[in-house]
C-alpha positions as protocol buffer text, in pm:
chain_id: "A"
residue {
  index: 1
  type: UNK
  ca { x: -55 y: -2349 z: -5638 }
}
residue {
  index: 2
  type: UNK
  ca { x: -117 y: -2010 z: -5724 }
}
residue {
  index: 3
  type: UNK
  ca { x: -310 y: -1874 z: -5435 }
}
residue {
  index: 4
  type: UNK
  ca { x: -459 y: -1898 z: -5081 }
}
residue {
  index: 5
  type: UNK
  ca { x: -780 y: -1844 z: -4955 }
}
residue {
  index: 6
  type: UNK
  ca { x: -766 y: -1847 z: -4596 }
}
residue {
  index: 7
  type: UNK
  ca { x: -1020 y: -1789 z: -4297 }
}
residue {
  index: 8
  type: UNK
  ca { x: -801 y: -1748 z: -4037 }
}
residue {
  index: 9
  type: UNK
  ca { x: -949 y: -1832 z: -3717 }
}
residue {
  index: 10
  type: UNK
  ca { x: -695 y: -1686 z: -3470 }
}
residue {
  index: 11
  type: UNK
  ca { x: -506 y: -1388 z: -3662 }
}
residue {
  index: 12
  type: UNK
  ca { x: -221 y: -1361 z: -3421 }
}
residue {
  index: 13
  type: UNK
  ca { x: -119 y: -1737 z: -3477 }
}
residue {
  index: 14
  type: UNK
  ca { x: 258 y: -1689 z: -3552 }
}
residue {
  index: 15
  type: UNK
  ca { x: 318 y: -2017 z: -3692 }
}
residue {
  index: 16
  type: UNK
  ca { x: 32 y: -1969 z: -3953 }
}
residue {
  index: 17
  type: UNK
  ca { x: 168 y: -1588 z: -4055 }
}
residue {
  index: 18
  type: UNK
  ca { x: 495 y: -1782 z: -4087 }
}
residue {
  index: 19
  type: UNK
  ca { x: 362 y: -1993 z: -4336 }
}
residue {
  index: 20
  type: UNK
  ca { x: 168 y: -1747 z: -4516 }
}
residue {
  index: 21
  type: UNK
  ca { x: 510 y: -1507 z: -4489 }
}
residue {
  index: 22
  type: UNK
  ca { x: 672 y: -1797 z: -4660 }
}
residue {
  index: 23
  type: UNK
  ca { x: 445 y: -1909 z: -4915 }
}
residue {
  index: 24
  type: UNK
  ca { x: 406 y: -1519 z: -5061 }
}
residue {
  index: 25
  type: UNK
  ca { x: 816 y: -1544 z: -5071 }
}
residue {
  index: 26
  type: UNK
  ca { x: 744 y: -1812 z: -5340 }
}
residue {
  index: 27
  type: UNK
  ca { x: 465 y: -1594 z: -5497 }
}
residue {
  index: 28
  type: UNK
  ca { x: 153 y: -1756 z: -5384 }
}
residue {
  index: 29
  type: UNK
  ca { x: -83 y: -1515 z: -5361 }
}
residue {
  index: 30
  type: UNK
  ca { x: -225 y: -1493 z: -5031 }
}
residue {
  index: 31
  type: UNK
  ca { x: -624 y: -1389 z: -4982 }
}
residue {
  index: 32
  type: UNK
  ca { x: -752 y: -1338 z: -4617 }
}
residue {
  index: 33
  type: UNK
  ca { x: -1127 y: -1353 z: -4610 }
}
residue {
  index: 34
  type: UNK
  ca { x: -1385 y: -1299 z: -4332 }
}
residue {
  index: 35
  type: UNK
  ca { x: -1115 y: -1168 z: -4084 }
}
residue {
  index: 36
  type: UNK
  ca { x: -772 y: -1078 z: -4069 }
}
residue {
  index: 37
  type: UNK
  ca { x: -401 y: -1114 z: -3960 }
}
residue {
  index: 38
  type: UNK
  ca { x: -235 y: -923 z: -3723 }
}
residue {
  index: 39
  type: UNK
  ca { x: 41 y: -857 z: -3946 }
}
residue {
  index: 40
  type: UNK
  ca { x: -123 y: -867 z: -4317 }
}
residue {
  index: 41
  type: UNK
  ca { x: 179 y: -594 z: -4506 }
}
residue {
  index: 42
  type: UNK
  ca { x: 255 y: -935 z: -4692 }
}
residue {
  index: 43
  type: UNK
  ca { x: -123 y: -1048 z: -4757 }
}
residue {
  index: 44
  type: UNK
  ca { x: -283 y: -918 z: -5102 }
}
residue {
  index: 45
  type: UNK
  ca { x: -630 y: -871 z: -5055 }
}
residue {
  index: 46
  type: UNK
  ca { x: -826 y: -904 z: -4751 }
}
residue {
  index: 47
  type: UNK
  ca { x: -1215 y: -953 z: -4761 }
}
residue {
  index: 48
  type: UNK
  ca { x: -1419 y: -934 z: -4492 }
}
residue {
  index: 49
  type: UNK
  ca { x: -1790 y: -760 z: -4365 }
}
residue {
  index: 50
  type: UNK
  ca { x: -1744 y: -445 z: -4192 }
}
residue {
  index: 51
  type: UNK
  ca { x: -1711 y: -593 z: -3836 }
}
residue {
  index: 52
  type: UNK
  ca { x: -1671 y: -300 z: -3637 }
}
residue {
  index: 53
  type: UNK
  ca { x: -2048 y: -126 z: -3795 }
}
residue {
  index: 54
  type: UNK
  ca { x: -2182 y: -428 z: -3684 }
}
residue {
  index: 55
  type: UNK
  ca { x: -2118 y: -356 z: -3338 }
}
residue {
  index: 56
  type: UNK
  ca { x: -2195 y: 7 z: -3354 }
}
residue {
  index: 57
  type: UNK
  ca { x: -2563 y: -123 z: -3490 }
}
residue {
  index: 58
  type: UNK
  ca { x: -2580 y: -338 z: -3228 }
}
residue {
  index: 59
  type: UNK
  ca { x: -2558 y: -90 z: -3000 }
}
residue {
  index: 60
  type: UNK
  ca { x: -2747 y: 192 z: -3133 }
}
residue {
  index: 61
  type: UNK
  ca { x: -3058 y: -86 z: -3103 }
}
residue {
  index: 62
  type: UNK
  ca { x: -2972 y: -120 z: -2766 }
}
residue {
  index: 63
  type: UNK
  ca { x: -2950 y: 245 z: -2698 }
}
residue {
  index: 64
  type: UNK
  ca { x: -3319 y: 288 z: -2899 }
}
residue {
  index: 65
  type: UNK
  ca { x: -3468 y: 10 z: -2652 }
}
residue {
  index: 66
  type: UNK
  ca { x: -3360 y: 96 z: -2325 }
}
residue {
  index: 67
  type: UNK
  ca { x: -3177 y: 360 z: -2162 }
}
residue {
  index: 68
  type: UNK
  ca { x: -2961 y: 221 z: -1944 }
}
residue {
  index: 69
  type: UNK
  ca { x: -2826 y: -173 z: -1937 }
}
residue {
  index: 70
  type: UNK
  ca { x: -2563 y: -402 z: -1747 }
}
residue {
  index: 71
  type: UNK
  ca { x: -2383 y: -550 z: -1998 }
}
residue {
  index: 72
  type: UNK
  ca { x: -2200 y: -895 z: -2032 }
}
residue {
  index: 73
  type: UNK
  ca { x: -1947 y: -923 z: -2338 }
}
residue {
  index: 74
  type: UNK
  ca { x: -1923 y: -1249 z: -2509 }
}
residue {
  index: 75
  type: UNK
  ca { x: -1564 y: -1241 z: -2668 }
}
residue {
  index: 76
  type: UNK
  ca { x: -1313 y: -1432 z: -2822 }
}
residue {
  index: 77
  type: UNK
  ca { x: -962 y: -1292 z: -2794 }
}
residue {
  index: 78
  type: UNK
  ca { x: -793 y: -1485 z: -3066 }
}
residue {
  index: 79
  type: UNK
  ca { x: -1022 y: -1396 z: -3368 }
}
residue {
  index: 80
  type: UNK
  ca { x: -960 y: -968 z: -3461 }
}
residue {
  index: 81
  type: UNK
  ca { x: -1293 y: -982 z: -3615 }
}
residue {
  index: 82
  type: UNK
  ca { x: -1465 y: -1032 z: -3237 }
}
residue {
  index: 83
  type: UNK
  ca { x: -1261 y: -730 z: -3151 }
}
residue {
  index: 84
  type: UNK
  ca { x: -1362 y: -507 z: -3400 }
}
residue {
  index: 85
  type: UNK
  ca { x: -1763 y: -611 z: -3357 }
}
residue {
  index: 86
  type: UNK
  ca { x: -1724 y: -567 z: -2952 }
}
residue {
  index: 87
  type: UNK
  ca { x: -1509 y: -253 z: -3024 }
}
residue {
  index: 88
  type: UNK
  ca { x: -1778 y: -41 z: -3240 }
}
residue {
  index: 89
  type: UNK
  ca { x: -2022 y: -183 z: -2983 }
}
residue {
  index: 90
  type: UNK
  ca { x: -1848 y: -40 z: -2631 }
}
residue {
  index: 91
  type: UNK
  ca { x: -1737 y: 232 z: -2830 }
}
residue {
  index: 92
  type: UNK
  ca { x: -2087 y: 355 z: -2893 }
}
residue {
  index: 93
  type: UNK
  ca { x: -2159 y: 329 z: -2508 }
}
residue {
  index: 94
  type: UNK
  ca { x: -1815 y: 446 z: -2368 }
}
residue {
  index: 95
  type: UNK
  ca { x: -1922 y: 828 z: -2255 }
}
residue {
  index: 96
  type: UNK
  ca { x: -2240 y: 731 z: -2101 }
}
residue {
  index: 97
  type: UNK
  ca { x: -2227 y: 567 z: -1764 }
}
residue {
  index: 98
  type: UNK
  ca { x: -2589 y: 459 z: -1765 }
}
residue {
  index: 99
  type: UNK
  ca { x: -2431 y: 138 z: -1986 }
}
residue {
  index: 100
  type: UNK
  ca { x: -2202 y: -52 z: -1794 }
}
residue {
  index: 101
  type: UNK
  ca { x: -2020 y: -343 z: -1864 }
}
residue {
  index: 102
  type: UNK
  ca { x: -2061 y: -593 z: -1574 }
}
residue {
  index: 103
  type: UNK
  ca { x: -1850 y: -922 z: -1718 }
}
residue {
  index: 104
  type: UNK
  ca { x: -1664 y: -1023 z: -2034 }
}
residue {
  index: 105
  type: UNK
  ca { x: -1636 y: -1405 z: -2131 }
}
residue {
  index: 106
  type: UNK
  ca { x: -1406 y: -1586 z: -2377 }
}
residue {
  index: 107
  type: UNK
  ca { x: -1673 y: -1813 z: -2557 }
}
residue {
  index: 108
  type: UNK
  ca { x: -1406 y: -1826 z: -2850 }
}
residue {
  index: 109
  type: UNK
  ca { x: -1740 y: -1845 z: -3068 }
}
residue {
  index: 110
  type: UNK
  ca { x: -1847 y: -2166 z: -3002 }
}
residue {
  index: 111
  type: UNK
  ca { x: -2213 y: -2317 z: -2834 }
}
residue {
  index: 112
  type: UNK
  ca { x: -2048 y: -2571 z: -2648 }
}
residue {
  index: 113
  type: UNK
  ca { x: -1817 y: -2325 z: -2498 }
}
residue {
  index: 114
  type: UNK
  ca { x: -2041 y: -2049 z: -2417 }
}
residue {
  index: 115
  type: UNK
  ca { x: -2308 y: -2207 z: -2251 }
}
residue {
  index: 116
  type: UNK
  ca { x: -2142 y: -2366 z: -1959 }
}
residue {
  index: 117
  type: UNK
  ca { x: -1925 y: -2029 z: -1950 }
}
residue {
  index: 118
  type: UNK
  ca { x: -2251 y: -1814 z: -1892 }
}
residue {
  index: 119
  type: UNK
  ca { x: -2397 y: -2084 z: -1659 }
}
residue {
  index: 120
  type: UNK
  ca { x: -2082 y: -2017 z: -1429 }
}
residue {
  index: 121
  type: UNK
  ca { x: -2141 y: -1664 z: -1469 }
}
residue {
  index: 122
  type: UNK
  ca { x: -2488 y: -1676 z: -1376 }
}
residue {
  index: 123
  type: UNK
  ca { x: -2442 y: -1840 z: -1094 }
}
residue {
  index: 124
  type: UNK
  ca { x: -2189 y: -1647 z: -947 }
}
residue {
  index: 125
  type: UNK
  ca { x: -2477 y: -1373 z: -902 }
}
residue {
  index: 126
  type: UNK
  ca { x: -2319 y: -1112 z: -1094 }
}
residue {
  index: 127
  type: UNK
  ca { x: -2693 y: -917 z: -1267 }
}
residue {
  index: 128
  type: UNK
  ca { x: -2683 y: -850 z: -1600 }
}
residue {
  index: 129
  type: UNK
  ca { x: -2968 y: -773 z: -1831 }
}
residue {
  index: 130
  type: UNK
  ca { x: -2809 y: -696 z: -2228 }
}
residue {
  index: 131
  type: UNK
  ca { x: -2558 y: -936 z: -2401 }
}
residue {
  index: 132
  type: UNK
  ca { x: -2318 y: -881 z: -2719 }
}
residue {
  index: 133
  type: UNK
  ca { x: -2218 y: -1167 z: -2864 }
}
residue {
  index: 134
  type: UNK
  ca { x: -1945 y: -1183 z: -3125 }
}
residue {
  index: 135
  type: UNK
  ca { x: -2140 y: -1415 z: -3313 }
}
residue {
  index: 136
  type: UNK
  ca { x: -2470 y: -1638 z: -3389 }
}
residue {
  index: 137
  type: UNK
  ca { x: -2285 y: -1959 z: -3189 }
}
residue {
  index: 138
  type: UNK
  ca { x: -2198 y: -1795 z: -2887 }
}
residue {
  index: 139
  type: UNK
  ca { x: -2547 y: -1595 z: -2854 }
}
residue {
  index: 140
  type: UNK
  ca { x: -2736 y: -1929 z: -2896 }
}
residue {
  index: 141
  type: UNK
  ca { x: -2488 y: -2089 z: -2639 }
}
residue {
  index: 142
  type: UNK
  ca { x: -2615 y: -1795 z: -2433 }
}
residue {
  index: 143
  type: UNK
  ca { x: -2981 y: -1845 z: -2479 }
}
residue {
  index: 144
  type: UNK
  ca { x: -2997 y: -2208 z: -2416 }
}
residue {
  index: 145
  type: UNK
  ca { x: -2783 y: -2096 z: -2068 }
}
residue {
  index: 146
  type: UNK
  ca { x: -3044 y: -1865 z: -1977 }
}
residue {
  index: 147
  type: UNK
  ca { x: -3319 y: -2109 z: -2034 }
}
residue {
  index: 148
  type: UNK
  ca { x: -3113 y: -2397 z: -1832 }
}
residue {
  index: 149
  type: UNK
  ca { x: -3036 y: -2141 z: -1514 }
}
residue {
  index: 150
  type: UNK
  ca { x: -3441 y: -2054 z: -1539 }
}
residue {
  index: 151
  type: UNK
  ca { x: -3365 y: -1655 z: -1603 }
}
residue {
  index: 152
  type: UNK
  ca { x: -3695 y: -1545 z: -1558 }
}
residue {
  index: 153
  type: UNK
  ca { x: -3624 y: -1156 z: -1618 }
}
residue {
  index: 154
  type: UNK
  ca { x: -3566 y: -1069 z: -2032 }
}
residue {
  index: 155
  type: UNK
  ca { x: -3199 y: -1020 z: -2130 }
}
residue {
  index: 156
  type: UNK
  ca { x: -3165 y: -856 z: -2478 }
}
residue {
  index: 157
  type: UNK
  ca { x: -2898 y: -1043 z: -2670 }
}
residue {
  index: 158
  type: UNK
  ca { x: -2724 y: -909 z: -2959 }
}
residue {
  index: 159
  type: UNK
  ca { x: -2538 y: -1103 z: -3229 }
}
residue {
  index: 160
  type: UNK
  ca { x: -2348 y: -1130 z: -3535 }
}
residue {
  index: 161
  type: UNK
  ca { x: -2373 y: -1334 z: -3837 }
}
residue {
  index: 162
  type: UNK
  ca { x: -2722 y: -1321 z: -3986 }
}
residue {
  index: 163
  type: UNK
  ca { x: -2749 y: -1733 z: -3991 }
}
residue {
  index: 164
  type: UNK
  ca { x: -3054 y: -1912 z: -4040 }
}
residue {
  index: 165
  type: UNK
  ca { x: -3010 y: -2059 z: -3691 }
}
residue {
  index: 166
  type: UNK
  ca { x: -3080 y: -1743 z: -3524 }
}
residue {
  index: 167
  type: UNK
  ca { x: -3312 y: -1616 z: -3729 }
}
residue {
  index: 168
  type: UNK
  ca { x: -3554 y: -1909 z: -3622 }
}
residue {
  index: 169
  type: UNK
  ca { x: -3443 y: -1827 z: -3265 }
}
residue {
  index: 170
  type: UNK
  ca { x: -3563 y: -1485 z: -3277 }
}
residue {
  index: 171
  type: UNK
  ca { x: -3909 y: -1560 z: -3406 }
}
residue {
  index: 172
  type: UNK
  ca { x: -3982 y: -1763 z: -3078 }
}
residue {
  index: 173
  type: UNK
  ca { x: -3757 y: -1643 z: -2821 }
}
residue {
  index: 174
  type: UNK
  ca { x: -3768 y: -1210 z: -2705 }
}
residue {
  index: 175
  type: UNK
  ca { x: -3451 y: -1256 z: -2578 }
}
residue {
  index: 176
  type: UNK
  ca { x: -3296 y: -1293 z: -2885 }
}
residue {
  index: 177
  type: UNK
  ca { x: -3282 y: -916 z: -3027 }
}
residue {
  index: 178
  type: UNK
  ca { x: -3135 y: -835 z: -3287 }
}
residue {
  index: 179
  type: UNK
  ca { x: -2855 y: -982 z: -3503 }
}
residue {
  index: 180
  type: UNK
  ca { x: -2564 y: -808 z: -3773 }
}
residue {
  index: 181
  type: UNK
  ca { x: -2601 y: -1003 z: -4022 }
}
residue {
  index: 182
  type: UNK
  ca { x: -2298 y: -1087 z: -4285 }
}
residue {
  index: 183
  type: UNK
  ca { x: -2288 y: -1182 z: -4627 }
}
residue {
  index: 184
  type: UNK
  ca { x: -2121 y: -1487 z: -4699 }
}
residue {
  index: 185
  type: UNK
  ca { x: -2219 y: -1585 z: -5059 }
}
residue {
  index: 186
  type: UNK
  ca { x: -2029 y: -1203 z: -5119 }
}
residue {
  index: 187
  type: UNK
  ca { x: -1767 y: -1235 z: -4924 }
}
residue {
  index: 188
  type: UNK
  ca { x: -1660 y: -1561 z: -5135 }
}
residue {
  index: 189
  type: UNK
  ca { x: -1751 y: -1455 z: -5421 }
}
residue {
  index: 190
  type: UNK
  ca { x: -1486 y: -1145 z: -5437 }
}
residue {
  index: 191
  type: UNK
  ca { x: -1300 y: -1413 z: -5289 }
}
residue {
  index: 192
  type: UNK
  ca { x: -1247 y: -1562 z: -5630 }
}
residue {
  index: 193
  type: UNK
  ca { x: -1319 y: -1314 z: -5799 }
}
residue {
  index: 194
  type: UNK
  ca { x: -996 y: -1108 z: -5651 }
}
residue {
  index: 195
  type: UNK
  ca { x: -744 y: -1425 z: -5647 }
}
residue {
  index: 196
  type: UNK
  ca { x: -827 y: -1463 z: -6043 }
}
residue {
  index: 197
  type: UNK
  ca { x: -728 y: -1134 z: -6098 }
}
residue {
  index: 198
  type: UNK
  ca { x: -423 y: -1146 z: -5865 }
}
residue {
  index: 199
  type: UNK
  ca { x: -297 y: -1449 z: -6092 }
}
residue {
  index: 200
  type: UNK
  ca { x: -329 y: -1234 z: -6392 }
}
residue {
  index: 201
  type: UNK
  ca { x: -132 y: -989 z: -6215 }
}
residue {
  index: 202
  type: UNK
  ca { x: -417 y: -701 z: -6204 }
}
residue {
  index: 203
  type: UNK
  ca { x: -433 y: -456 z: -5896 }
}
residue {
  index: 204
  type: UNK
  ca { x: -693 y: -539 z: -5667 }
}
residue {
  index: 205
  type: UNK
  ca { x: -727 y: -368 z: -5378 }
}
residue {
  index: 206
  type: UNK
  ca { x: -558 y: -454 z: -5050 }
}
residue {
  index: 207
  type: UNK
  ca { x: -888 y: -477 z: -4836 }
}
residue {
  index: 208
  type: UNK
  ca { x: -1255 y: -456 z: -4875 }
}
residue {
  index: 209
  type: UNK
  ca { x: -1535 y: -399 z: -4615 }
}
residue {
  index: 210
  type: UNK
  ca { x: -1873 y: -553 z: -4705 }
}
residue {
  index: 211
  type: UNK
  ca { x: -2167 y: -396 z: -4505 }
}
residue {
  index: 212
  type: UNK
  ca { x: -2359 y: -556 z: -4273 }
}
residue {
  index: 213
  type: UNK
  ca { x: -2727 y: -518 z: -4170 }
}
residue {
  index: 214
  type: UNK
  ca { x: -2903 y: -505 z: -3853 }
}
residue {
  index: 215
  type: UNK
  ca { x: -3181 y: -796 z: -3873 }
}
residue {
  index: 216
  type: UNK
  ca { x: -3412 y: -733 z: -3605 }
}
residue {
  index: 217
  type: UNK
  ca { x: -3772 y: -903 z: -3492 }
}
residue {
  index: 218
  type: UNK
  ca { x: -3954 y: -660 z: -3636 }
}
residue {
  index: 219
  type: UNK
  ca { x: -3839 y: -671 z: -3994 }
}
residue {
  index: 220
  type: UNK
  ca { x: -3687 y: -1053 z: -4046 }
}
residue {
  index: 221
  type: UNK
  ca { x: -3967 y: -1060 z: -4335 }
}
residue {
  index: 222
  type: UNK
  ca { x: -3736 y: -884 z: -4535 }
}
residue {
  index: 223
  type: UNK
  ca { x: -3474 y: -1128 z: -4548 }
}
residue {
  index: 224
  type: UNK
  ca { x: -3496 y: -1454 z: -4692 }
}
residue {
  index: 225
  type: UNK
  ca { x: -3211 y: -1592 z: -4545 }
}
residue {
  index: 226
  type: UNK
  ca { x: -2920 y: -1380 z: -4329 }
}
residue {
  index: 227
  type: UNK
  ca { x: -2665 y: -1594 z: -4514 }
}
residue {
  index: 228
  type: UNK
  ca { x: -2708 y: -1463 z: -4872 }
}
residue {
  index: 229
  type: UNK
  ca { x: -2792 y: -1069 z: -4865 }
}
């Protein structure tokens, strides 16, 4: 084995950066794509979309459409790319008090998780009227919650991803707004492109940010598919 590839779902796992520590001791390259490790000094290349813009789009949308909001956070604490996308999001909002966020959920980026999650919130009577999502399978969790509790009011819900999924979403439903959409045919393509060169010993460098686009209802026409821009 000459190199790693690895997605890693929660980048503070210690037994996995043990691993990882250990395999780059025997001089397996090790390439992180599509988010990152806590502690990456010992990982050689790290490729992932600019998570942190995608949350700053998010919210500069928001800010265009309405001028104040209550906001509920779908999160997942484990993954550092959810942090950076809900970072550049509150970060945009922090100095004006007109946005507010009312509630912030674990969903840990899963449908089956997030639905029943914002069910429970919704029922607890706690109003909210904008969501960010830290990605495509919480936000749909969200909108099938919303339809189930019978929301009758429209909550703007903001994603990440770009996925097919949600694109067909937002053609029927207004609540789904606007989603950052990612580019995973590039991502994996430096991917290999980046571990060949590592295993000829070239210099590559350590991390790369691949921008992401704001795909909202009015211009989805432009984008074949969110997956492959």
């Amino acid at each position: 084995m000459d190199v790693i590839i690895i997605n890693p779902v929660d980048g503070n796992n210690s037994r996995l950066i043990k691993v990882l520590k250990q395999a780059h001791a025997a001089g397996i390259k090790i390439v992180v794509v599509d988010s990152q490790l806590k502690t990456s000094r010992f990982v050689d290349c790290t490729i992932m979309s600019d998570n942190y813009q995608a949350g700053v789009l998010c919210a500069k949308d928001l800010k265009s459409k309405k001028a104040s909001a209550q906001i509920l956070l779908l999160d997942h604490k484990g993954a550092l790319s959810a942090r950076d996308r809900i970072r550049g999001f509150t970060d945009m909002l922090k100095d004006d008090p007109n946005y507010k966020i009312v509630g912030t959920l674990d969903t840990q980026g899963q449908v089956e998780i997030s639905m029943p999650q914002v069910e429970k919130f919704i029922s607890q009577g706690t109003s909210f009227d904008t969501v960010m999502s830290l990605n495509d399978q919480s936000a749909i969790g969200m909108l099938a919650a919303l339809e189930a509790k019978k929301v009758s009011h429209q909550v703007l819900v903001y994603s990440v991803d770009g996925s097919d999924n949600f694109r067909r979403i937002m053609a029927t439903d207004p609540n789904a707004s606007a989603t950052a959409a990612q580019s995973p045919t590039k991502i994996g393509a430096l991917a290999v492109t980046n571990s060949y060169a590592l295993i000829a010993n070239k210099k590559v460098p350590r991390k790369i940010l691949i921008p992401v686009y704001l795909i909202i209802q009015a211009n989805m026409a432009q984008f074949e598919s969110g997956w492959s821009l």
